[in-house]
Each structure stands twice: as C-alpha cells, then as structure tokens.
C-alpha positions as CSV (number, residue, x, y, z in Angstrom):
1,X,6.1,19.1,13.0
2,X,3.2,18.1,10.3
3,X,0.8,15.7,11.0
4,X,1.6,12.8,8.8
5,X,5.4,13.1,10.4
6,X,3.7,13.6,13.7
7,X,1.7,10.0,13.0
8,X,4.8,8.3,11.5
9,X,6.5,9.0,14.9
10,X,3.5,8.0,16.9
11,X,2.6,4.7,15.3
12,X,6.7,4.1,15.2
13,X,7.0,4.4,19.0
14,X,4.1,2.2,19.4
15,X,3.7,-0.3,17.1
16,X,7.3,-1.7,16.4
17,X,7.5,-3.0,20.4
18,X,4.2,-3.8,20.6
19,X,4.4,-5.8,17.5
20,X,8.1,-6.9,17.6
21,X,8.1,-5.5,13.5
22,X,10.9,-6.8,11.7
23,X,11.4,-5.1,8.1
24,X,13.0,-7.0,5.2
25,X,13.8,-5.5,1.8
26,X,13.4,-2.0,2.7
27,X,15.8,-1.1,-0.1
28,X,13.9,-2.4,-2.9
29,X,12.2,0.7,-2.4
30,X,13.1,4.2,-4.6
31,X,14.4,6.9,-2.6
32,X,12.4,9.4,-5.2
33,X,10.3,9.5,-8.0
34,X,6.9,7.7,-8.5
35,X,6.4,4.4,-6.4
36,X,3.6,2.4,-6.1
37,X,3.4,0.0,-2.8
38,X,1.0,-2.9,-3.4
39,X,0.6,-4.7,0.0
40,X,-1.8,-7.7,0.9
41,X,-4.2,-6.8,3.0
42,X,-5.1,-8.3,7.4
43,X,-6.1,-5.3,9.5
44,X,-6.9,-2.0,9.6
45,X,-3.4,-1.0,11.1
46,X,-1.6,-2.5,7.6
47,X,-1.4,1.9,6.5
48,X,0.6,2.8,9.7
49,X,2.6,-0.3,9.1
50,X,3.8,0.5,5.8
51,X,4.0,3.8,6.5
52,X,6.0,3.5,9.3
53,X,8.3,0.3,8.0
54,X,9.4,3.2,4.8
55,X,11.1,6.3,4.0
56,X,8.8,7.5,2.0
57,X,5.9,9.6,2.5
58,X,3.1,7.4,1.4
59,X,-0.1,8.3,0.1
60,X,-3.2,6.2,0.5
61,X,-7.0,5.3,-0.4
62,X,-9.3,4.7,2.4
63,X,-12.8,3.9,1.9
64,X,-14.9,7.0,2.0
65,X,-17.3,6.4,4.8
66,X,-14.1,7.2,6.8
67,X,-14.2,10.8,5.7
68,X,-17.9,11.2,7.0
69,X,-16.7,12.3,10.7
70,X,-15.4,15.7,10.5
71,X,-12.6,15.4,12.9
72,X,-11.7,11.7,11.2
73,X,-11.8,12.8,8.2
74,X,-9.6,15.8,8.8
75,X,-6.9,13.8,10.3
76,X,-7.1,11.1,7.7
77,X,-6.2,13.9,5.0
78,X,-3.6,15.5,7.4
79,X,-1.9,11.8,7.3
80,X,-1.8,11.6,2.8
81,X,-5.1,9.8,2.8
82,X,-7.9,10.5,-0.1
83,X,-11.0,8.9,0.0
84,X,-12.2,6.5,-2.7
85,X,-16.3,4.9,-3.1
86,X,-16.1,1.2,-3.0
87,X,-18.0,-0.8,-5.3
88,X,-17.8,1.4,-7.9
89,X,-15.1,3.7,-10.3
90,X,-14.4,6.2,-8.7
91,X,-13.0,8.2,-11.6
92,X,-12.3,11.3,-8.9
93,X,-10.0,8.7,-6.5
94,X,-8.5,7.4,-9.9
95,X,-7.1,11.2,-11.1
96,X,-6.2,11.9,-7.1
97,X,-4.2,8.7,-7.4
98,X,-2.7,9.2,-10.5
99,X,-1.7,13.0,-9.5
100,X,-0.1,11.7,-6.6
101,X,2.2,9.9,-8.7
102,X,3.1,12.6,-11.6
103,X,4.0,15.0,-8.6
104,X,6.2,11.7,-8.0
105,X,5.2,10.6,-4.8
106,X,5.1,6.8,-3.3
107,X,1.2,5.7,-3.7
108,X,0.1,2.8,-1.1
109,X,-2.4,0.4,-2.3
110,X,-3.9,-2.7,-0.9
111,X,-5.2,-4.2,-4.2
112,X,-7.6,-7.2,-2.6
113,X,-9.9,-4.0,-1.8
114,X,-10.8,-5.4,2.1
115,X,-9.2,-7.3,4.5
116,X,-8.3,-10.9,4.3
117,X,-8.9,-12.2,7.9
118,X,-7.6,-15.2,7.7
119,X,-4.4,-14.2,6.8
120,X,-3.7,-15.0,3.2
121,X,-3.0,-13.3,0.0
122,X,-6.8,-13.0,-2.0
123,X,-7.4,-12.1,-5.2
124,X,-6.6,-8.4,-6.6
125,X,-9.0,-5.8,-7.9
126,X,-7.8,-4.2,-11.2
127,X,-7.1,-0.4,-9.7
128,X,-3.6,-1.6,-8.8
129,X,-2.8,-2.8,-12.5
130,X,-4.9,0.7,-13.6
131,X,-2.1,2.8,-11.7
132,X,0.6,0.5,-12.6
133,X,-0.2,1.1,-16.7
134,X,-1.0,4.9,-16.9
135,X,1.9,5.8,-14.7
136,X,5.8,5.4,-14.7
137,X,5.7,4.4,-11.3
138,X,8.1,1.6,-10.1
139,X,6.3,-0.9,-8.5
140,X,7.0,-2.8,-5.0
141,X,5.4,-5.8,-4.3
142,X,4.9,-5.9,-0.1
143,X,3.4,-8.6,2.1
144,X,2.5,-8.0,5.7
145,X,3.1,-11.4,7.6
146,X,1.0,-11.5,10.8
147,X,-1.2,-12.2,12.9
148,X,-1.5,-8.4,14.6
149,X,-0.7,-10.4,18.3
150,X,1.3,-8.6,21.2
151,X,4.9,-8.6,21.7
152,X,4.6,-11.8,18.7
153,X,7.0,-10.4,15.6
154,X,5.3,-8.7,12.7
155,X,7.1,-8.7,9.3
156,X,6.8,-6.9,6.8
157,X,8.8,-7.9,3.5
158,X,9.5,-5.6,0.1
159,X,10.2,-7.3,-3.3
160,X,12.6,-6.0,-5.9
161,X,10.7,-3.8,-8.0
162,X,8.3,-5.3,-10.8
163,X,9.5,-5.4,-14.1
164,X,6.3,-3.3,-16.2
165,X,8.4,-3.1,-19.8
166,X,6.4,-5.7,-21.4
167,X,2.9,-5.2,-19.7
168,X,3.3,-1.0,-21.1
169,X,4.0,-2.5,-24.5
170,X,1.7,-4.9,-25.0
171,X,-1.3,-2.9,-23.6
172,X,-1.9,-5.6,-21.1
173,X,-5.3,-5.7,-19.1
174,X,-5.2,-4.1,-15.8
175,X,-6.3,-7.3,-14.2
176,X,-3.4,-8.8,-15.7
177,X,-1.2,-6.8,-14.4
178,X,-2.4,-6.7,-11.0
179,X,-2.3,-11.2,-11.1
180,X,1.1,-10.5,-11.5
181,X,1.5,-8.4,-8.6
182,X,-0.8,-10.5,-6.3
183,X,1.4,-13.4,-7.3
184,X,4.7,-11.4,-6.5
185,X,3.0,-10.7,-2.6
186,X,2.0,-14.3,-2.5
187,X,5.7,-15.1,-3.4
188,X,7.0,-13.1,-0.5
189,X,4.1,-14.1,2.3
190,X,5.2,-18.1,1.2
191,X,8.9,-17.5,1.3
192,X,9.1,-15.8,4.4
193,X,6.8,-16.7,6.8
C-alpha cells in the first residue's frame, strides 16, 4: 500500500466519525483527465478532507516552511503535496502545478491562500484563475461547511463544473477568473449551510 492511499484510509477512518462528514455533489467531479478542486479555506485539516470526501487522487500546494522538517516534508510528498513560497511567484510551484494537470491529474487548491477562521468564504488570490486559464482542466467549485467540532456534521459540498469557454476566449484576467470561482464557493457555503 502507498502512502497517499495509506493516508486516505487513515484520515477516512478517523475523520468521517469524528466529524459526522456528510458529502454532497461528489459526482460533479471527473472520474479522469485534468481537474482542478477550488475549496474555501477553515483549518489545516481542509486537504485530508477533500481528499478523503473524492475519488481522485488529489495533488496539493502547501506552504513551503512545511517541507523544512525532513521527516514532514517526506511524508507530505509521499501524500501528492509540493511546496509553494507564499508571498511571492513562485514560478517553480506554478510549472509543478501545471505538470500535474497535463499528466491529467485532479489539482487541489485553496485560492484565499490562508485560512479563514471565522468561517466564511474571503477573497481569492489569482493562482486559481492562473491554473484555470493555461490548463484544460475542468473546474469544481467546493465549500467546506464547518466548524471542525466533534461528533457535530461536517459538509463538504461539490458544484457542477465551471463553465471556462468564454473566460479562455476572451483572455480574461486571472483574478477574474478566480472572482468567479470564489463566488461559485460562496454560492454553495450560502445554500447549504
């Protein structure tokens, strides 16, 4: 058994009890080629969750100072996870990112960049609507609906895949395009809470 399967059976066993996760929309998502998962963001256990609540073998960003312990870091990449510099472009994180999808894997983003404590949807940084131009990923809008609170339900909600026809053609702005997929979380987190 690998370690990201090993992880994903792990976190499965222990998080959907403890956290009474209930998944809606699962099917929205591709069964193969290049997906991109843009989730809000409210703790540092919203990976596991969406890895764990899909089918899909998800890759993820996660902030570089993670990778600094050895044993950490090594686990982190056993699990799909690359590291990225915050603050800046990091063009390195970009290509790893965009690689992940033209070997058409699913790509897990968070686009607000850091968590939103107090529970809502913020404001997206443009590396979501980057990914979402140079690629021909499909895109899934997800919100994470907590709090993280024992045995107190979890959900965790897909959207139909984002229409990009019109954003590719008229060379819209990455920060464009991720508004629109910020407001397509918010969408979900209001209508299903």
């Amino acid at each position: 058994m690998n370690l990201y399967k090993l992880g994903k059976f792990l976190c499965t066993v222990i998080f959907y009890p403890l956290y009474r996760i209930k998944v809606v929309g699962k099917e929205n998502i591709p069964k193969d080629g290049p997906v991109i998962i843009c989730s809000n963001h409210i703790s540092n256990f919203d990976p596991p969750v969406v890895g764990i609540t899909s089918d899909r073998n998800i890759y993820f960003m996660a902030k570089e100072e993670l990778f600094k312990n050895k044993f950490f870091g090594g686990i982190l990449k056993g699990v799909h996870a690359f590291p990225i510099k915050r603050g800046m472009r990091d063009r390195n994180a970009l290509r790893q990112g965009l690689n992940v999808l033209k070997e058409n894997h699913a790509l897990g983003l968070f686009p607000e960049g850091t968590r939103q404590k107090n529970g809502e949807v913020g404001k997206g940084l443009a590396g979501a609507g980057f990914f979402a131009l140079r690629s021909e990923a499909t895109i899934v809008p997800c919100a994470i609906i907590g709090p993280y609170q024992k045995f107190k339900p979890l959900k965790v909600v897909y959207g139909e895949p984002i229409d990009m026809t019109s954003f590719r053609q008229e060379k819209a702005s990455a920060q464009v395009v991720t508004d629109r997929i910020m407001e397509e979380i918010r969408q979900l987190h209001k209508n299903h809470r």
